[in-house]
Backbone bond lengths (Angstrom), bond angles and torsions (degrees), N, CA, C in turn:
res aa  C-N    CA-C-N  psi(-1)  N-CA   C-N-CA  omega(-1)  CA-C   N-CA-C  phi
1 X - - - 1.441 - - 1.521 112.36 -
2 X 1.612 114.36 -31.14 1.530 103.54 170.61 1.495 126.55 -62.17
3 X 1.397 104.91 139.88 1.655 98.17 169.17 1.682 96.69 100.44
4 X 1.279 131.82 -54.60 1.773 122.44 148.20 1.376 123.43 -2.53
5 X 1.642 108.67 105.17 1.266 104.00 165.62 1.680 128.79 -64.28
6 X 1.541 125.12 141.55 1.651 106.77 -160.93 1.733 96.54 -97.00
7 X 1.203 99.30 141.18 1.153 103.15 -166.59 1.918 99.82 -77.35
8 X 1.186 103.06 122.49 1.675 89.14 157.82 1.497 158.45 -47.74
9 X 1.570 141.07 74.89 0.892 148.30 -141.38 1.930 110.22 -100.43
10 X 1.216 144.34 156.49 1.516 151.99 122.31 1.243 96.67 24.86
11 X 1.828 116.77 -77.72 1.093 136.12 -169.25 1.485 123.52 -50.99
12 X 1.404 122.50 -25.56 1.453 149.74 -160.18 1.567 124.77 -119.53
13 X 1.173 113.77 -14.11 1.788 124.91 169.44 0.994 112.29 -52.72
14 X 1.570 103.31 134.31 1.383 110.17 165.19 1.470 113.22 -110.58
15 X 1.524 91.95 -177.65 1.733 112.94 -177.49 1.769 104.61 -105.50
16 X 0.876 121.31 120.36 1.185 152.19 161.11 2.016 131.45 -57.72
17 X 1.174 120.05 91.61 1.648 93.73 -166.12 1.440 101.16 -124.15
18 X 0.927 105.10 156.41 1.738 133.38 163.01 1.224 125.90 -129.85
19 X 1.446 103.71 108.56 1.760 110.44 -161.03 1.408 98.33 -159.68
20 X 1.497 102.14 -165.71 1.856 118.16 -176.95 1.270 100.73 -94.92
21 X 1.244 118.86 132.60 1.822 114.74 163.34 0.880 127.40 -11.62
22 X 1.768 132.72 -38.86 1.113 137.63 179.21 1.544 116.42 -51.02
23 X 1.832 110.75 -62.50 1.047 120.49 177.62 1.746 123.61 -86.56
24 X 0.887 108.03 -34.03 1.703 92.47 144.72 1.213 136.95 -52.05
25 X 1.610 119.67 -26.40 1.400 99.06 -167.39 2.130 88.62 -101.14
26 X 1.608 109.53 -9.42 1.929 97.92 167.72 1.658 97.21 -63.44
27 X 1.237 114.84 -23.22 1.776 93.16 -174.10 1.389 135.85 -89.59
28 X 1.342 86.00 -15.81 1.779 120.23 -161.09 2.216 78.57 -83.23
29 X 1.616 104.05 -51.20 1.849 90.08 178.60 0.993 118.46 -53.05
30 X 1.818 133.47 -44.94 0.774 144.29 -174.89 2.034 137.51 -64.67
31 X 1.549 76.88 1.83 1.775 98.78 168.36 1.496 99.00 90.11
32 X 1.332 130.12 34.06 1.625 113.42 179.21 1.425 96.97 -117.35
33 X 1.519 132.61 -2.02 1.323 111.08 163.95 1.882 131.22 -71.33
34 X 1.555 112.35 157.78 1.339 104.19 177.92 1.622 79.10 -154.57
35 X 1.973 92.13 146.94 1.442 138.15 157.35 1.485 132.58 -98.59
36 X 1.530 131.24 90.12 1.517 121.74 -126.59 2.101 86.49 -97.64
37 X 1.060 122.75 176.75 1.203 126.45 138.04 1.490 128.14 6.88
38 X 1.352 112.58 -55.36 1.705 142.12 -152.43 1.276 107.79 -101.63
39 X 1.590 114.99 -33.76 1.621 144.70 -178.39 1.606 88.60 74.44
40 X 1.172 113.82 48.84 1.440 103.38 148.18 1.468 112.03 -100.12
41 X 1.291 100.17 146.17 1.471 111.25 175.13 1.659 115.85 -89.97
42 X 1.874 107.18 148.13 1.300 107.02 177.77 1.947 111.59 -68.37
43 X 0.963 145.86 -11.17 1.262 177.80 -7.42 1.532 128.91 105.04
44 X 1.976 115.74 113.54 1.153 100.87 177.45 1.534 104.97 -134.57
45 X 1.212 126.67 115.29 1.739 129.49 178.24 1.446 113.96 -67.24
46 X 1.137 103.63 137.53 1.607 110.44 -164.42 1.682 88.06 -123.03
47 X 1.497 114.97 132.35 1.174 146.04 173.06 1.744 119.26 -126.12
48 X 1.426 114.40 166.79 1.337 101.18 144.96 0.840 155.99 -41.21
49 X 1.846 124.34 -36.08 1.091 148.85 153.21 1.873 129.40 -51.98
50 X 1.393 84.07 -30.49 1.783 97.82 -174.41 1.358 110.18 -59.10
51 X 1.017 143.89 133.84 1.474 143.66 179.96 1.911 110.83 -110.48
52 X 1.353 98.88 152.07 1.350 137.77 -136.61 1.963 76.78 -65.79
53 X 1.341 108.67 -33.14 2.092 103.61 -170.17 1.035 78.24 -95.12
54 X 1.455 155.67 -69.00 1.181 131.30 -163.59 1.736 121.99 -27.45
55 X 1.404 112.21 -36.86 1.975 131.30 -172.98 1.125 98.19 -80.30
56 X 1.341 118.69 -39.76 1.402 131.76 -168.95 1.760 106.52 -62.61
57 X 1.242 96.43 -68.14 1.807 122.45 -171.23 1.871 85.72 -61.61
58 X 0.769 131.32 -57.63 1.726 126.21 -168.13 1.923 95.77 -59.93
59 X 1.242 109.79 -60.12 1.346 96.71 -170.27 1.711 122.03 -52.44
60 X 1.492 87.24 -44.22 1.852 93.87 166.04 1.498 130.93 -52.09
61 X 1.123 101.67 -24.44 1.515 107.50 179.00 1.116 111.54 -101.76
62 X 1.470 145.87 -43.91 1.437 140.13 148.29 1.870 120.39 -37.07
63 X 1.268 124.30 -25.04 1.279 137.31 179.66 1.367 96.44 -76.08
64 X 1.647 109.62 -44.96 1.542 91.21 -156.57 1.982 95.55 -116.86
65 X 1.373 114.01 59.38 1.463 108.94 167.40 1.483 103.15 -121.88
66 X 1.421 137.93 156.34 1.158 113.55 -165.86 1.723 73.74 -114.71
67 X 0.940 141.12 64.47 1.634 124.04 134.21 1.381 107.79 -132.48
68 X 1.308 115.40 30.53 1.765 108.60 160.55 1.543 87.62 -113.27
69 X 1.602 104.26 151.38 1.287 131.65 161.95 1.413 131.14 -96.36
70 X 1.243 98.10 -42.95 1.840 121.29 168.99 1.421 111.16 -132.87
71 X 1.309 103.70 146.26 1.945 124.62 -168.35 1.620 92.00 -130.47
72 X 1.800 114.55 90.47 1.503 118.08 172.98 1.312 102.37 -79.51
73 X 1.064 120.63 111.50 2.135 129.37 165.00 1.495 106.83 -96.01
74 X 0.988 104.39 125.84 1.911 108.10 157.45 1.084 112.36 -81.35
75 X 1.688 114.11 119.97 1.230 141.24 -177.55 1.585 117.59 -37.40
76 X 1.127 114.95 -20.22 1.736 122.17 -171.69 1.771 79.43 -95.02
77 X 0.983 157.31 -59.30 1.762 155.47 138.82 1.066 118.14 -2.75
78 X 1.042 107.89 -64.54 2.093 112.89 179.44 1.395 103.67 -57.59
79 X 1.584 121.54 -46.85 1.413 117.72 -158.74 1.839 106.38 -69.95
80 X 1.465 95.48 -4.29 1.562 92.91 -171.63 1.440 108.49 -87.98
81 X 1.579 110.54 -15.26 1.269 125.16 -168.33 1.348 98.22 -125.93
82 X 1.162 134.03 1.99 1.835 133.30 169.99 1.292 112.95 -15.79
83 X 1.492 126.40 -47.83 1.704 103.18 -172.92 1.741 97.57 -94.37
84 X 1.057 138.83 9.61 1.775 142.80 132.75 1.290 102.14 -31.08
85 X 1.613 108.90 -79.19 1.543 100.94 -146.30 1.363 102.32 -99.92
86 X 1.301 124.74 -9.78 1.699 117.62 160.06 1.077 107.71 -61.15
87 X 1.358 134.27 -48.38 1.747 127.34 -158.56 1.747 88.95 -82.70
88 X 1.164 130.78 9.51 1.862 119.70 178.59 1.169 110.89 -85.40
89 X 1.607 124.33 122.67 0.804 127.64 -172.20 1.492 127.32 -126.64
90 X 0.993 113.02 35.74 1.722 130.89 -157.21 1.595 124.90 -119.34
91 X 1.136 125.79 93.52 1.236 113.43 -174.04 1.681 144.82 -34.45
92 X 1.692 96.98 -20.16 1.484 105.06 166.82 1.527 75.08 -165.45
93 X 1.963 90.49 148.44 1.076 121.27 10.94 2.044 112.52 -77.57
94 X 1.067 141.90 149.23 1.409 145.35 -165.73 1.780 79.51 -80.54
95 X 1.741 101.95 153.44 1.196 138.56 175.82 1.201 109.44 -112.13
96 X 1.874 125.60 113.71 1.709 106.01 -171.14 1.696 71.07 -122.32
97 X 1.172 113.24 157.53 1.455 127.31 162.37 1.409 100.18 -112.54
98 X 1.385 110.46 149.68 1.790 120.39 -158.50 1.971 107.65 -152.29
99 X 1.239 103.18 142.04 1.118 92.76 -171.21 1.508 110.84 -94.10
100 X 1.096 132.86 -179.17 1.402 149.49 -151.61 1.442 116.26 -121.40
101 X 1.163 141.11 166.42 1.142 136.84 149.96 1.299 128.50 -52.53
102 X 1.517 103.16 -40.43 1.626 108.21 -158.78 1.804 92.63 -127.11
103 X 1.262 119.25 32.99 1.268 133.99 -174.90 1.673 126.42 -152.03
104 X 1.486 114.10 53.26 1.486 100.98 -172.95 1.330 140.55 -37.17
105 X 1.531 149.20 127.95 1.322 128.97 172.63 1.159 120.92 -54.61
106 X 1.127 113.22 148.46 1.319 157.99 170.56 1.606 135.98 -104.22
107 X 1.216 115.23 69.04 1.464 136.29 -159.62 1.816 88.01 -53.93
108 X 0.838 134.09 -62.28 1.715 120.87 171.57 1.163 139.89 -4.34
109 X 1.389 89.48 -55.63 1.556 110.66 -155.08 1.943 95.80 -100.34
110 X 1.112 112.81 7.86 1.528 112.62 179.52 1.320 124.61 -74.13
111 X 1.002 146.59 132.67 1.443 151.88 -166.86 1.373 91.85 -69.62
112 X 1.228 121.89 -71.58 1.569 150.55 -141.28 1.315 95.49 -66.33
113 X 2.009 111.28 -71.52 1.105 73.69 162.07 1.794 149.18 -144.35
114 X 1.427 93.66 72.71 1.550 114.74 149.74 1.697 114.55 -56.99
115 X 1.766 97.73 -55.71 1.433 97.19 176.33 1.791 132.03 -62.22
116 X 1.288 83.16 -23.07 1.706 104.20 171.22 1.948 110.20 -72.89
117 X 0.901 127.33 -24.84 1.071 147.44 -169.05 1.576 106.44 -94.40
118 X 1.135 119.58 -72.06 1.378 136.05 154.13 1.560 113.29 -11.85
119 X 1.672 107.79 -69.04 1.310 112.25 161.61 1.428 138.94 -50.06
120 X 1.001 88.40 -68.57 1.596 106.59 167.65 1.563 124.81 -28.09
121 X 1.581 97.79 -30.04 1.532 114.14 -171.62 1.185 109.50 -97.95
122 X 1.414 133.34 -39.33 1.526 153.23 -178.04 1.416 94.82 -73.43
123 X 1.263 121.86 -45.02 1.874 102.04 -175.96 1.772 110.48 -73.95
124 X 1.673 106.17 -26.95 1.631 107.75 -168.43 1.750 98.60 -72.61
125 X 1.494 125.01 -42.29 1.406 126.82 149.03 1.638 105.12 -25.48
126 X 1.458 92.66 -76.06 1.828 86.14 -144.16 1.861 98.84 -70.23
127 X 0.989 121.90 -7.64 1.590 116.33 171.75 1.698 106.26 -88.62
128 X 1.099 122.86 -33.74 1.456 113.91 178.05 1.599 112.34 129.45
129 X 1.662 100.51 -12.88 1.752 91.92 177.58 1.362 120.70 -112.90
130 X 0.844 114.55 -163.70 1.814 117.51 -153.57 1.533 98.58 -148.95
């Protein structure tokens, strides 16, 4: 059994982030980092330097691994990639937008919940109340 790669299960998903050093490295203390096989990391630090496909190419590949569960983006991040995580439509891995240090949230600009909103409004329509 030693030396077996573990297969990824429900039980075993991780969370995924894209943020500023700051908040990657509170999560990375907090036990949510991983180093796979490949030494890719679940994790992408966004700087000045980071470029717009770089956010792009990270989100795509965290969306589409099936051992992340949640993909945390800082909202000043998402907006760089807005038609990314608006056009996402997938129940997992879940999309949380998160605020930043040097970036307050912004309940507006949320995918989640716009779409929450969205709903909310279309059923009070289609039932009859307001």
């Amino acid at each position: 059994m030693a030396g077996k790669a573990q297969i990824p299960t429900r039980n075993s998903a991780l969370i995924a982030m894209i943020a500023d050093e700051d908040t990657v490295t509170g999560f990375l203390l907090a036990g949510v980092g991983n180093v796979d096989l490949r030494r890719k990391t679940n994790y992408l630090i966004v700087d000045s330097k980071t470029t717009v496909k770089a956010i792009e190419d990270a989100f795509k590949e965290f969306t589409s691994k099936e051992d992340i569960a949640i993909v945390m983006i800082s909202q000043y991040v998402a907006n760089m990639i807005r038609f990314l995580v608006d056009s996402y439509n997938k129940p997992i891995p879940a999309i949380l937008e998160i605020p930043s240090k040097d970036h307050p949230y912004d309940p507006a600009h949320d995918s989640v919940l716009s779409r929450v909103k969205y709903l909310f409004s279309a059923e009070s329509v289609a039932s009859g109340r307001r």
